[in-house]
VOGU-3710 file (C-alpha; in Angstrom, 3 decimals, decimal comma):
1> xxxxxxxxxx> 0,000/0,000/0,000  1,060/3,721/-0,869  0,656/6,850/0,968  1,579/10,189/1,671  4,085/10,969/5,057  1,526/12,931/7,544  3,471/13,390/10,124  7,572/12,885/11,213  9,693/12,941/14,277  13,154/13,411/13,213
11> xxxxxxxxxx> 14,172/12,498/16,599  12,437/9,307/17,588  12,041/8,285/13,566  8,197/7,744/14,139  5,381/9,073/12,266  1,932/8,649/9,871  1,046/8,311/6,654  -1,945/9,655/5,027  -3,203/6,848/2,872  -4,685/6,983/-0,678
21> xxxxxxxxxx> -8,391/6,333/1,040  -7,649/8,600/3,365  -6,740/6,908/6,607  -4,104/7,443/8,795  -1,670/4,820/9,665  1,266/5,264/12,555  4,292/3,690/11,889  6,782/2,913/14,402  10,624/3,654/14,726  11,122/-0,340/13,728
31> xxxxxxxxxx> 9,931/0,292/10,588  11,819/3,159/9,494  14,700/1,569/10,121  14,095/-1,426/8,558  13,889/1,187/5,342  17,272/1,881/5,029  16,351/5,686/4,321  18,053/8,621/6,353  15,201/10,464/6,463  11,615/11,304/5,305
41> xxxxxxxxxx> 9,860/14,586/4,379  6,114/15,434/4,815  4,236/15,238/1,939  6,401/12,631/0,721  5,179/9,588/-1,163  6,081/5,822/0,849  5,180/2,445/0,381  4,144/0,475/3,492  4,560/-3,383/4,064  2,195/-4,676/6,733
51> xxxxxxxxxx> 2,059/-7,490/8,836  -1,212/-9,780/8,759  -2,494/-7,410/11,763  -2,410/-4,276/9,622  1,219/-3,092/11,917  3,706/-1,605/9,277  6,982/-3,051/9,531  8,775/-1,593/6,690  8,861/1,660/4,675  10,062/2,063/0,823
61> xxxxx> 10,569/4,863/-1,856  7,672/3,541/-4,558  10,794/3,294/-6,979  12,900/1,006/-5,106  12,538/-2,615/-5,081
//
């Protein structure tokens, strides 16, 4: 799933995502990290992996495998 970053918290790497039906999904500091990205900007487009439970547990760049 794609959405758009909502909020950030450059100091605890946490924030939510504004999704294209427009809900709003937290994701935690785990799952930035497991991004590999250095940093996110609002309004910025993201694709989120979920778990079965709907948790997100990994961020991408739509363009990057």
């Amino acid at each position: 799933m794609q959405g758009t970053v909502a909020t950030w918290n450059a100091e605890d790497h946490s924030g939510t995502v504004l999704l294209d039906n427009g809900q709003e999904l937290d994701f935690p500091a785990e799952a930035f990290a497991a991004s590999g990205l250095r940093l996110l900007r609002l309004g910025q487009r993201i694709r989120l992996d979920t778990d079965e439970q709907g948790r997100v547990y990994r961020l991408a760049i739509p363009t990057m495998p």
